[in-house]
Each structure stands twice: as structure tokens, then as C-alpha cells.
C-alpha positions as semicolon CSV with decimal commas, in nm:
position;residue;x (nm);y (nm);z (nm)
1;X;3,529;-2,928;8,981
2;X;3,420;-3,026;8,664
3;X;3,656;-2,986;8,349
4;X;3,370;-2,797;8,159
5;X;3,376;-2,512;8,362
6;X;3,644;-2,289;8,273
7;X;3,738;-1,992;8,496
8;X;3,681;-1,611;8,489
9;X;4,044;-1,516;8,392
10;X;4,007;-1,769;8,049
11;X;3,722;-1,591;7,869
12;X;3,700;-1,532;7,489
13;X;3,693;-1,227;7,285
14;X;3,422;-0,995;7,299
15;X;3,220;-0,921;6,970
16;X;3,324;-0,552;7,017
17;X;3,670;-0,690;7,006
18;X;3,638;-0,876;6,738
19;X;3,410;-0,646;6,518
20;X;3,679;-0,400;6,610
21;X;3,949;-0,639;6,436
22;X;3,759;-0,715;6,128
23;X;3,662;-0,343;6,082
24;X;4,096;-0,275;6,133
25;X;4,149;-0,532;5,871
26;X;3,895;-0,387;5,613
27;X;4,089;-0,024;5,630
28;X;4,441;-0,210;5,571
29;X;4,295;-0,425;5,274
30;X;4,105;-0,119;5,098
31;X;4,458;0,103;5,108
32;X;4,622;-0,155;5,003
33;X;4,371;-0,211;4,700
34;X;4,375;0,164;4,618
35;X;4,762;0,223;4,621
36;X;4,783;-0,094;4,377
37;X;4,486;0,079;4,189
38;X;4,687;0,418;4,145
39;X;5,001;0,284;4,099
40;X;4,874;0,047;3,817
41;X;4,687;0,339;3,685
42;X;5,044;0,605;3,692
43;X;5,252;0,312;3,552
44;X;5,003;0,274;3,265
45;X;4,980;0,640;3,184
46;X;5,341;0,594;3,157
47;X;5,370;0,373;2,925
48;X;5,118;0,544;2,720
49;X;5,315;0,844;2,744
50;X;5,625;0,668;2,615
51;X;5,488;0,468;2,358
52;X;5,284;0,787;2,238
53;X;5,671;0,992;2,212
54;X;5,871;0,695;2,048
55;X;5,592;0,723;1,802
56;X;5,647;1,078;1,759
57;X;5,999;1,083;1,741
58;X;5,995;0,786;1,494
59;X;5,858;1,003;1,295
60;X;6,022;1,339;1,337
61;X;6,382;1,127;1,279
62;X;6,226;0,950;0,945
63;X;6,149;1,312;0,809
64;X;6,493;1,468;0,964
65;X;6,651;1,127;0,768
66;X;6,466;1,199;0,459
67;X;6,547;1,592;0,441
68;X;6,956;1,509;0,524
69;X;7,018;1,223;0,255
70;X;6,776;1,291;0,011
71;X;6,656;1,692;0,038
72;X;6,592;1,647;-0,347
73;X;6,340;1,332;-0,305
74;X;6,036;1,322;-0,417
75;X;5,906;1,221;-0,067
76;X;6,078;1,555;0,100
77;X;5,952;1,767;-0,159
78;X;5,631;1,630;-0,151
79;X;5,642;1,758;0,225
80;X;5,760;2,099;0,124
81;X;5,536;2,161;-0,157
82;X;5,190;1,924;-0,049
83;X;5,187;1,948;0,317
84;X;5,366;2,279;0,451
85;X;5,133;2,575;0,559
86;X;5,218;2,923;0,655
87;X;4,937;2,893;0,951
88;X;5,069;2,833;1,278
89;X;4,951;2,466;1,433
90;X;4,730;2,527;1,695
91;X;4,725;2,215;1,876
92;X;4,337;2,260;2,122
93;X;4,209;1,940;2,007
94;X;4,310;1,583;1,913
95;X;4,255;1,710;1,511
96;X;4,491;1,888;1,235
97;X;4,502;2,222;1,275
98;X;4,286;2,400;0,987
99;X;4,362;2,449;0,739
100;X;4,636;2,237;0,777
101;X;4,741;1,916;0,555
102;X;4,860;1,681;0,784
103;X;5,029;1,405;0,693
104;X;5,269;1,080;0,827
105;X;5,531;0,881;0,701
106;X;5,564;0,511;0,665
107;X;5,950;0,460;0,796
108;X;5,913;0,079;0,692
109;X;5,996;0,253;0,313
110;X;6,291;0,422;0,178
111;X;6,391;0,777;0,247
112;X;6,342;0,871;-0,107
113;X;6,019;0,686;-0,186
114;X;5,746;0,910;-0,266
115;X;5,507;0,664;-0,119
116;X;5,697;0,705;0,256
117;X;5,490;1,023;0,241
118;X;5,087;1,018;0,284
119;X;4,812;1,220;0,403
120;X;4,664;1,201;0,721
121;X;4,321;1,041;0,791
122;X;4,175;0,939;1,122
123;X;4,285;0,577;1,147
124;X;4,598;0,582;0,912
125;X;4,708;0,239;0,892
126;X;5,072;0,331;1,071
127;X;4,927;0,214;1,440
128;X;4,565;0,090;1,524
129;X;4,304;0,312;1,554
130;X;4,249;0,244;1,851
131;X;4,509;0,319;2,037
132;X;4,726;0,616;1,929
133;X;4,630;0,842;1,624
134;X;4,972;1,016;1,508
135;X;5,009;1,215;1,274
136;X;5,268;1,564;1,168
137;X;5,197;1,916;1,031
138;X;5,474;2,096;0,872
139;X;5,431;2,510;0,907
140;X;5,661;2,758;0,776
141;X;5,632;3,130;0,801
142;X;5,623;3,365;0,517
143;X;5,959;3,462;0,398
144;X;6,144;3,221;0,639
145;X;6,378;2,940;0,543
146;X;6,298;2,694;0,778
147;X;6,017;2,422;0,869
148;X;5,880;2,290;1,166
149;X;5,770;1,997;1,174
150;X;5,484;1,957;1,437
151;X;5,460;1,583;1,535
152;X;5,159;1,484;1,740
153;X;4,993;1,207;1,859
154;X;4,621;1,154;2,077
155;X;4,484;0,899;2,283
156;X;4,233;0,792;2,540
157;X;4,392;0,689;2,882
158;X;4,346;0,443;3,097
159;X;3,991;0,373;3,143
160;X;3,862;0,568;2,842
161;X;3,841;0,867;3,051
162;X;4,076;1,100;3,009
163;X;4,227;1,231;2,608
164;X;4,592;1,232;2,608
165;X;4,810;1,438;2,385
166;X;5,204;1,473;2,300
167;X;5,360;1,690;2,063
168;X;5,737;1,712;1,920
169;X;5,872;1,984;1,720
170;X;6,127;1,939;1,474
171;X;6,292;2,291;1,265
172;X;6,475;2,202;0,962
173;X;6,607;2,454;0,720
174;X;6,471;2,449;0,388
């Protein structure tokens, strides 16, 4: 017999067999290439989420600071007198409430420095623009002796495609 004849029991795949294979691999590869997708998409919302609240609560602890060792500051009672409302924040939209004077602090100055506190614009110079806009609102009700302090902070997540918010509220008796 000749040694380029092969017999019946050594054939090859069939292309059904093989198209079959291929079209098995292609499912494993795209799951595998969407869980990676989500899972870089929930770790990044994370961290957005966390950056967003260390933000905040940098904040709400600089103006806690400021109102426990120096109450009689110029920076604290800028807050009380400038930026305190007796309208409740209502928080529907990444903007101040209105009216509302919002306002942030710069923590890289001292407690009692009236320049720690300054009004709010989109864009304030404490983080890029575009990335987190932070900001606070400070509300106290008629006849009470205490202040809230609304922190809050907005951002576009991953992809541009969704506005995140966060908020942290802070009372301090006045």
C-alpha cells in the first residue's frame, strides 16, 4: 500500500466541527471581555465615589475644625453671617440650591483665616473642573440654634454618561 493513503479510522475534523469550536471560543472570549468591562466600570465608580466623599468630608471636618478652635474667627463668622440661609437645600440638581450662597473652604489655610472661606463658582479652583465640583451650603431654621452644613459634590461617571452626586451633612450648634 502506498504511505499516502491514510485509512478511514484517521480522518480530520469536519468544518462543522471546527466552526463549532471557533464559534465555542468566541462566547468564552466575549464573557470574558464583558465581566472585565463591568468590573472595570464598578471599580471605577468606586473610586469616584470615594474620592467624591473624602472631598466632602475634607471639607465638613475643616468647617467642624474652624467652628471648635476658633467659633469667633472671622472665617466662621463669615459662614454664619455670609453664607447661612433659612431655606432648606434641596439637592435635584448638580447646582446650589436657590437662593442659597454656597460656598467652600480652602483647608490648605488656617482655621481662622478669613480667606479659608470663599464663595462658590462652577470651577472653584479647590479640584479641577473637570472632575468633581464640590462645594457646601449652610441652612439654619428660623429661631433654631444650630447649622447644617450641607456638603456636596457632582460628577460625570465613567464614560461621561451618567451625573453622580454625594452629599454629607454636618449640624453644629451656633
Amino acid at each position: 500500500m502506498h504511505s499516502f493513503l491514510k485509512p478511514k479510522s484517521e480522518s480530520g475534523d469536519t468544518l462543522v466541527e471546527v466552526l463549532m469550536a471557533i464559534v465555542v471560543a468566541s462566547i468564552v472570549v466575549a464573557a470574558a471581555y464583558t465581566l472585565t468591562t463591568r468590573a472595570t466600570r464598578l471599580n471605577q465608580t468606586a473610586f469616584e465615589r470615594t474620592a467624591s466623599a473624602n472631598l466632602m468630608r475634607e471639607q465638613i471636618e475643616f468647617v467642624r475644625g474652624m467652628q471648635i478652635s476658633a467659633a469667633d474667627s472671622p472665617a466662621w463668622q463669615s459662614i454664619i453671617s455670609n453664607y447661612t440661609v433659612s431655606t432648606s437645600p434641596n439637592y435635584t440638581n448638580c447646582q446650589p440650591t436657590v437662593p442659597s450662597a454656597a460656598f467652600f473652604v480652602d483647608s490648605a489655610l488656617d482655621y481662622a483665616n478669613p480667606l479659608a472661606v470663599r464663595a462658590y463658582t462652577p470651577g472653584n479652583d479647590l479640584v479641577p473642573a473637570d472632575v468633581f465640583e464640590v462645594w457646601m451650603e449652610a441652612y439654619q431654621p428660623s429661631g433654631q440654634n444650630y447649622i447644617d452644613i450641607h456638603a456636596r459634590a457632582c460628577w460625570e461617571g465613567i464614560g461621561g454618561e451618567v451625573e453622580q452626586r454625594g452629599s454629607v451633612v454636618l449640624r453644629l450648634a451656633v
